[in-house]
N, C-alpha and C positions, 0 to 999 in steps of 0.2 A: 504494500500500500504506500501510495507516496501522496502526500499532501505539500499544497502550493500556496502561500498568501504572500498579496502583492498590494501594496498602499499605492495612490496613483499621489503623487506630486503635482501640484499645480498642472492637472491633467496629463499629466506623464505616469506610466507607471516605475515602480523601483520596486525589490523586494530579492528574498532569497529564495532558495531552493532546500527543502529535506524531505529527506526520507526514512521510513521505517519498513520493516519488514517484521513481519506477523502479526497474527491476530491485535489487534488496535480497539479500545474500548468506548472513544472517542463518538461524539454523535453525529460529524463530519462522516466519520468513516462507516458507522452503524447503518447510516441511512443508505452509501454508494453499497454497503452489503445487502440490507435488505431489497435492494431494487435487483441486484444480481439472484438473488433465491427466489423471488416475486416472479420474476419473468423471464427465466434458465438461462441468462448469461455468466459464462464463464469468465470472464470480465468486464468491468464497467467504468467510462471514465465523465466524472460531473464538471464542468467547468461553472463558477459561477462570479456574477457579477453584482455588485451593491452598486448604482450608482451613487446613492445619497451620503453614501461613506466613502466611497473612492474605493472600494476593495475588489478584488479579485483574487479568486481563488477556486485550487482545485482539489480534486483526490479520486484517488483510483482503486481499484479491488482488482484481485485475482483469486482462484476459488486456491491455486497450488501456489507453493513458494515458485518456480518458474512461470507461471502463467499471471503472476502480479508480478516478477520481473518485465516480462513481456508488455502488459500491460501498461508499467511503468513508462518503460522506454514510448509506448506509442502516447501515454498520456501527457509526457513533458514533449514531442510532437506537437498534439494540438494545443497544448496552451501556449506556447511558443508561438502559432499559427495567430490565435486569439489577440496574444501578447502583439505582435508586430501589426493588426488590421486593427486595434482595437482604437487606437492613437490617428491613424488612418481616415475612419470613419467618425470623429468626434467632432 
């Protein structure tokens, strides 16, 4: 599972990157699990956006340790994706 939060600056974003790997108790992560059990994805990646707060952020699930590696790698992908259009489109 890898979780992303991103403060936007005077409409810019900034922020870091972390990661954890296994089971996460967290209600970020609880909720990207339960949408993966809900409706059989083996991985799930949420991206989300606050405008009123400036935040963005994300997090991902996989159901195995390599399939939320997997996942990882394609989740910081799209928020990356988000990340560079998001500025773009403002």
């Amino acid at each position: 599972m890898s979780v992303v939060l991103v403060q936007f600056d005077n409409g810019k974003m900034s922020g870091e990157r972390g990661g954890v790997m296994g089971f996460n108790p967290s209600k970020r992560v609880a909720a990207v699990r339960a949408i993966s059990r809900e409706f059989g994805f083996d991985q799930v990646i949420i991206i989300g956006i606050d405008n009123k707060k400036n935040i963005m952020a994300s997090a991902s699930y996989g159901e195995t340790k390599k399939s939320c590696e997997e996942c990882k790698e394609l989740a910081e992908a799209a928020y990356d994706a988000v990340f560079e259009k998001i500025d773009e489109i403002r």
